[in-house]
MILOBA-789573 format. One line per field, with one value per residue (C-alpha): residue number from 1; x, y, z. Coordinates in nm, 4 decimals, always signed. Last residue first. Example, Ala and Ser with C-alpha at 12.3 -4.5 7.8 and 13.67 -1.06 7.14 Angstrom:
# MILOBA-789573
pos [2:1]
X [+1.3670:+1.2300]
Y [-0.1060:-0.4500]
Z [+0.7140:+0.7800]
This chain:
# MILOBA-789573
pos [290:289:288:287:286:285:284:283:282:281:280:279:278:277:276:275:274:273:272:271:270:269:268:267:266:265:264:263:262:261:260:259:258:257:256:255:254:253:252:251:250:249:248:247:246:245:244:243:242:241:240:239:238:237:236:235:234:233:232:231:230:229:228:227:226:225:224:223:222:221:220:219:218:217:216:215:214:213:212:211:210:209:208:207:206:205:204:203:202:201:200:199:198:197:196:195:194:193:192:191:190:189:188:187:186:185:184:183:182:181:180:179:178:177:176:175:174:173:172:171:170:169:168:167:166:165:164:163:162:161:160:159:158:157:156:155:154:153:152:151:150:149:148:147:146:145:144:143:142:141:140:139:138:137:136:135:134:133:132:131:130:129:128:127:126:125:124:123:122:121:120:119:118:117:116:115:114:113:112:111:110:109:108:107:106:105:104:103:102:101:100:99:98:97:96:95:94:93:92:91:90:89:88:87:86:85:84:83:82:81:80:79:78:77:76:75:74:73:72:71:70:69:68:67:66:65:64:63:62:61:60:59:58:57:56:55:54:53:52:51:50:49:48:47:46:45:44:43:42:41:40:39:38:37:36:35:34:33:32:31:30:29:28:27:26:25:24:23:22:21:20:19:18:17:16:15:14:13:12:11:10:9:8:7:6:5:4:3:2:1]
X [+1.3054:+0.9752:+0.6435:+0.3433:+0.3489:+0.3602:+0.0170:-0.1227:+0.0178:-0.1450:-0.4505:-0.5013:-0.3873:-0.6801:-0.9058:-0.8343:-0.8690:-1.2349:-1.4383:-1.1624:-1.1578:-1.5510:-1.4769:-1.2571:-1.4485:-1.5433:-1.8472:-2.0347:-2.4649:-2.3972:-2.0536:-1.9374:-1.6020:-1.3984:-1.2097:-0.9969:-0.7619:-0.6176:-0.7101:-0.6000:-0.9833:-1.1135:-0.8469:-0.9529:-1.3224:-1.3068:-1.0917:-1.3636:-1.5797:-1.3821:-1.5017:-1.3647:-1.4255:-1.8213:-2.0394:-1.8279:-1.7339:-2.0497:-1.9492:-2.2973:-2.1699:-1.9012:-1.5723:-1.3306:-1.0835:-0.8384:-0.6178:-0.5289:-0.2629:-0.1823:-0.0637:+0.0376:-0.2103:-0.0765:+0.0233:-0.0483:-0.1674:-0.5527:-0.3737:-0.2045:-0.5132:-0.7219:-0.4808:-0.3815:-0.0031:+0.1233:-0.2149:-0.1305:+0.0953:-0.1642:-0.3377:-0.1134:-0.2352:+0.1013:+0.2012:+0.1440:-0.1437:-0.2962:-0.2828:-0.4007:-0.7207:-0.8076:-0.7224:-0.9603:-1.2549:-1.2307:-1.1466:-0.7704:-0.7885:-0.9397:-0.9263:-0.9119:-0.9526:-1.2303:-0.9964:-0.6943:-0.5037:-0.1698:+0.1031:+0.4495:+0.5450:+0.9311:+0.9405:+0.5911:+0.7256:+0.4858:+0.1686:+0.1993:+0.2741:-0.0364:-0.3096:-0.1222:-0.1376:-0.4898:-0.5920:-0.3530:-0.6314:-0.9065:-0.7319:-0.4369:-0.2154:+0.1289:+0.3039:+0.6947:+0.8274:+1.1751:+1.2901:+1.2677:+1.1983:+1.4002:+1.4675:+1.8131:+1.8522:+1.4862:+1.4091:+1.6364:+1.5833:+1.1927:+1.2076:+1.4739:+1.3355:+1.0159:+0.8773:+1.0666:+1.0359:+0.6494:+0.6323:+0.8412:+0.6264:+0.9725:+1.1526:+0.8464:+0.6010:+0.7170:+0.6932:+0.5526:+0.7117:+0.5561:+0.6870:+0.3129:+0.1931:-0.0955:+0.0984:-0.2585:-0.1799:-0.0093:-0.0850:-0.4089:-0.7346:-0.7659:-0.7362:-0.5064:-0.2764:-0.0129:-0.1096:+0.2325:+0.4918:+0.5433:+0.7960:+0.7149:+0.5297:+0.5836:+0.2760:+0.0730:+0.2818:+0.4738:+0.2782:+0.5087:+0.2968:+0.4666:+0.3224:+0.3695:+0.0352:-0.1167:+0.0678:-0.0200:-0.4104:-0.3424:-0.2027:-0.4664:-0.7167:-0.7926:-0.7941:-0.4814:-0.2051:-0.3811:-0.3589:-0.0212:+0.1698:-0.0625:-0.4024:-0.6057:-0.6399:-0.5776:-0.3526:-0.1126:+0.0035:+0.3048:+0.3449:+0.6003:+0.6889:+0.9577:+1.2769:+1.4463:+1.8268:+1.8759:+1.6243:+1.2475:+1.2146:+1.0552:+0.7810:+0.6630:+0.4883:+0.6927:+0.4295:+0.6093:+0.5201:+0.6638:+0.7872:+0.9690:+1.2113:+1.2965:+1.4934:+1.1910:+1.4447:+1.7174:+1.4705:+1.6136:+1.4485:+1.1688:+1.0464:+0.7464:+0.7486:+0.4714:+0.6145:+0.5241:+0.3440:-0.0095:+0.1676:+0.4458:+0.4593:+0.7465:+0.8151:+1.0154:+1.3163:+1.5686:+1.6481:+1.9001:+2.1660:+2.2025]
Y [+3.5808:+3.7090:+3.4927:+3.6761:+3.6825:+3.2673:+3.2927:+3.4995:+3.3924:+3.0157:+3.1533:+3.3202:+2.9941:+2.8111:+3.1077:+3.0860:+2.7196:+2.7086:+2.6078:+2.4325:+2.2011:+2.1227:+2.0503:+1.8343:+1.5660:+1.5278:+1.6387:+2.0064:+2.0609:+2.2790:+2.3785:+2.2988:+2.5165:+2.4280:+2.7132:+2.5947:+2.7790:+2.5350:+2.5583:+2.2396:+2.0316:+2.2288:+2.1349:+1.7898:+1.8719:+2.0011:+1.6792:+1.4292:+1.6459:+1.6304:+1.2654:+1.1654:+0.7935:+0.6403:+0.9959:+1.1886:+0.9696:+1.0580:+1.4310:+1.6366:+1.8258:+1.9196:+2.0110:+2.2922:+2.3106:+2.5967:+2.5553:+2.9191:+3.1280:+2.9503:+2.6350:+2.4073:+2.5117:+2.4063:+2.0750:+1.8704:+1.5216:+1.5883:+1.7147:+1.4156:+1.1834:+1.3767:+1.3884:+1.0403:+0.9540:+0.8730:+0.6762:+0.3773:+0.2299:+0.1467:+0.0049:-0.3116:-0.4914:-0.3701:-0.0134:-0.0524:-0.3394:-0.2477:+0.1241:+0.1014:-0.0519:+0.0650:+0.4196:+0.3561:+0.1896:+0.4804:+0.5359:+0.4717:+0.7311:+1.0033:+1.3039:+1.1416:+1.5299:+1.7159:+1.9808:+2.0647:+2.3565:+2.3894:+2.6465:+2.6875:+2.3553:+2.2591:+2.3037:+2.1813:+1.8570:+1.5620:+1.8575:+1.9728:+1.5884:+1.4781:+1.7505:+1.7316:+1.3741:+1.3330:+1.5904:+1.3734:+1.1201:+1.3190:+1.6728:+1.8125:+2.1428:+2.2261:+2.5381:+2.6355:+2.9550:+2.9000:+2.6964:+3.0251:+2.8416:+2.9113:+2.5891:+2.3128:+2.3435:+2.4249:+2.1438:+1.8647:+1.9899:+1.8996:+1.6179:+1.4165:+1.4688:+1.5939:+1.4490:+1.1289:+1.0572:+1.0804:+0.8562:+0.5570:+0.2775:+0.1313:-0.0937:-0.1283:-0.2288:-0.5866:-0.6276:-0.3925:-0.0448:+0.1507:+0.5440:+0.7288:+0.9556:+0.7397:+0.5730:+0.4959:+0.5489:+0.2383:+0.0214:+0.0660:+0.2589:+0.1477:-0.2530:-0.5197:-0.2860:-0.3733:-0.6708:-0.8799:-0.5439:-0.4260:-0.1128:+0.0543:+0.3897:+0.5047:+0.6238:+0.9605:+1.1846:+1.5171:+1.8032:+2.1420:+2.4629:+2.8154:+3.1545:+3.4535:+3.5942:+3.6669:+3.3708:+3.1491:+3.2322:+3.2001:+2.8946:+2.7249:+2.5616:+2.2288:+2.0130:+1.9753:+2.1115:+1.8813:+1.5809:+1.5743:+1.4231:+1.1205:+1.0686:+0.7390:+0.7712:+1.1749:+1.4378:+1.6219:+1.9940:+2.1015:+2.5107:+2.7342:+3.0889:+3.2611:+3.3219:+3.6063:+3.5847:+3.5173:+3.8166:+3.8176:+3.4399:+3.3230:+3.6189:+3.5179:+3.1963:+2.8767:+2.5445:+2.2500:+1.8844:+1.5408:+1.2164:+0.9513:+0.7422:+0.4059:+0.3394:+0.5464:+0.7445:+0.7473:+0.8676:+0.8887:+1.1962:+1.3349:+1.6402:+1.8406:+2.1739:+2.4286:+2.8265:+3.1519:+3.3981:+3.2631:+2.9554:+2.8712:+2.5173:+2.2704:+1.9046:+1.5716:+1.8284:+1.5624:+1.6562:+1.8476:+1.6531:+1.7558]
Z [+0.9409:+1.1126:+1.0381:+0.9668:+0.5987:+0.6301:+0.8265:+0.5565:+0.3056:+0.4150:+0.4878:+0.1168:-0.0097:+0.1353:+0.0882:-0.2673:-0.2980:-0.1441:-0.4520:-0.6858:-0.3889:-0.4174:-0.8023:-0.7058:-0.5315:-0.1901:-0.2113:-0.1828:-0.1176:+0.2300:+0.3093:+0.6438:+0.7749:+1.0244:+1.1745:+1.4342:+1.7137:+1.9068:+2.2898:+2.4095:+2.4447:+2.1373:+1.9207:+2.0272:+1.9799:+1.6021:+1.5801:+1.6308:+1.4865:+1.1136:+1.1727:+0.8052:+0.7112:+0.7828:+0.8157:+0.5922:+0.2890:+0.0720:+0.0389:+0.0833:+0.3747:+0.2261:+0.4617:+0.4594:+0.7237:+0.8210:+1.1434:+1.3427:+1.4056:+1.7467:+1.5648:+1.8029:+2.0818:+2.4205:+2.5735:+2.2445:+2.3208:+2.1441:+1.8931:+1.8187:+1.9106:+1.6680:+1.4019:+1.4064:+1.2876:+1.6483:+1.7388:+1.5090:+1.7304:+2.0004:+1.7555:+1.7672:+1.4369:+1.2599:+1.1243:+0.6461:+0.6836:+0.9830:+0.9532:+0.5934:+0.6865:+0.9866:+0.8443:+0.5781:+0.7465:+1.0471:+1.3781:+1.3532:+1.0584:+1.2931:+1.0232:+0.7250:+0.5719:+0.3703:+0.2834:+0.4687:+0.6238:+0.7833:+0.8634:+0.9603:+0.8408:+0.9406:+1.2821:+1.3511:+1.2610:+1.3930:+1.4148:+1.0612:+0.9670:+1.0911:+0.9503:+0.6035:+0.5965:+0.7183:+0.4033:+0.1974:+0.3039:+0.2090:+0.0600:+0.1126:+0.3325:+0.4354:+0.4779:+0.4079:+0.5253:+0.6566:+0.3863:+0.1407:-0.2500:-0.5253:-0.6207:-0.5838:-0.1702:-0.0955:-0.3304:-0.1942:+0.2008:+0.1337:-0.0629:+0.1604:+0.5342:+0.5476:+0.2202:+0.2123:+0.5708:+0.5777:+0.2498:+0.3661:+0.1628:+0.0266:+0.2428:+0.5022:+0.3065:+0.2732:+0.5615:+0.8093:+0.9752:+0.6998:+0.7069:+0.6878:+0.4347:+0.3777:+0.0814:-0.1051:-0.4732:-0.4864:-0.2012:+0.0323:-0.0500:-0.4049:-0.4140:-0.5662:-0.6842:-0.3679:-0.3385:-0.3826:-0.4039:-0.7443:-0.6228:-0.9420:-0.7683:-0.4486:-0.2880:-0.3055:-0.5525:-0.4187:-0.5067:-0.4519:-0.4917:-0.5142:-0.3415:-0.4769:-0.3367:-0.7233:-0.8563:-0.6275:-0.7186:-1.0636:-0.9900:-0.7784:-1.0601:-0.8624:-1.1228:-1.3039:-1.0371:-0.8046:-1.0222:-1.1338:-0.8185:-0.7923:-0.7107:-0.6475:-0.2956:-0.1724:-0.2712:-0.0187:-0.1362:+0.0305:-0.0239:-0.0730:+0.0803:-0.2358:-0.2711:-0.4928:-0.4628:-0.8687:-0.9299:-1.0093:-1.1310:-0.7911:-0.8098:-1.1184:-0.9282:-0.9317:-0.9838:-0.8953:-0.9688:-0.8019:-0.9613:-0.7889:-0.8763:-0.6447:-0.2919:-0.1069:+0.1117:-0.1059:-0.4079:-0.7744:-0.9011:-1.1492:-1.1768:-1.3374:-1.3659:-1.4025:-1.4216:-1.3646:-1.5042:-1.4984:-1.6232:-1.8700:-1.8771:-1.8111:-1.8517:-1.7120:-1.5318:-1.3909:-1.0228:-0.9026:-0.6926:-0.3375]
């Protein structure tokens, strides 16, 4: 595959903060994406290093998690690197699609659209797992075979979704305050109908509860981290993290959901918990043989 264009770079903790652009197949315009690379990736040409997908939520785009949530020195310590693709394509200048917040740009829901006009370019889910994925494990220093997902709020829902659609490729799986019944909620109803069609029955393939509720056996026997605020404004109406605390429940998936007392949804919540976040993903990627 083609490398893509290098936009900036920072030193960092030891490593490295990129920022990339590329010409997307899959989403049929550019699209940016950051990388942090921890010291460990520049230790000899055949070094390779467990990487992580980081999903943002509405409003975000590729930068914001590398920003806000303070992870690299934490990545650098476990040799971990972060890959934040953004939440939507961007330029496509669809009718409505900046009229509101939770749907359009900035609101991609990690899903592959089946709805005009959406369709041709909303394909999030494919880009990741099947363009962004193979470009940079093919063009970075990253081991393909030890890749973890995790996000927040709706890329919370994405991470949760796409763990358990290609358990192949993700290895392990957190999230923070996550969508995590979006057919249940005024989100998911909302984006669902617009990007999959009115027919709910449709919109079941890219809900975490229902998916896990499916599952034959535990997924991800090493375990499923979630952090959730209790003081976050969104939980009663959008997230139902019980909803899923019961499906993984119902098939015997291991689940650690955490409630914090007096935390939101917002960043600063995040910035809380990111070091056990990353400390579950090493751990989990540690544990896999090559």
């Amino acid at each position: 595959m083609e490398a893509p264009e290098l936009i900036s770079e920072h030193a960092c903790f030891g490593g490295v903060q990129r920022c990339y652009q590329h010409a997307s197949t899959v989403i049929g315009l550019p699209m940016r994406f950051s990388v942090y690379l921890p010291p460990q990736a520049s230790q000899g040409s055949m070094a390779k290093v467990p990487a992580l997908f980081y999903l943002a939520g509405l409003t975000c785009n590729q930068e914001t998690f590398m920003i806000k949530a303070g992870a690299q020195r934490v990545a650098a310590e476990l040799g971990l690197a972060l890959i934040t693709p953004d939440t939507s394509p961007r330029g496509a200048n669809l009718t409505g699609d900046s009229d509101s917040w939770d749907f359009g740009v900035g609101a991609g829901f990690y899903i592959d659209a089946t709805q005009a006009p959406w369709a041709r370019h909303y394909r999030m889910e494919s880009y990741i797992t099947a363009e962004l994925l193979p470009l940079l494990t093919s063009t970075l220093p990253l081991d393909a075979e030890h890749i973890g997902i995790f996000g927040h709020s709706m890329g919370g829902h994405g991470a949760l979704t796409l763990a358990l659609r290609h358990p192949g490729l993700f290895k392990s799986v957190s999230a923070f305050a996550p969508i995590c019944a979006p057919s249940q909620c005024p989100w998911g109803r909302k984006a669902f109908t617009g990007y999959l069609g009115a027919d709910e029955s449709n919109w079941l393939a890219h809900d975490a509860t229902a998916l896990m509720t499916a599952q034959p056996s535990a997924p991800y026997p090493g375990g499923i981290l979630i952090d959730q605020g209790l003081a976050d404004k969104f939980l009663a109406e959008q997230l139902h993290p019980d909803l899923f605390e019961a499906a993984c429940a119902s098939v015997g998936q291991p689940l650690t959901l955490r409630r914090h007392e007096g935390y939101d949804h917002g960043y600063y919540f995040i910035s809380t918990f990111i070091g056990d976040h990353l400390a579950h993903h090493a751990r989990a990627l540690a544990s896999i043989d090559l």
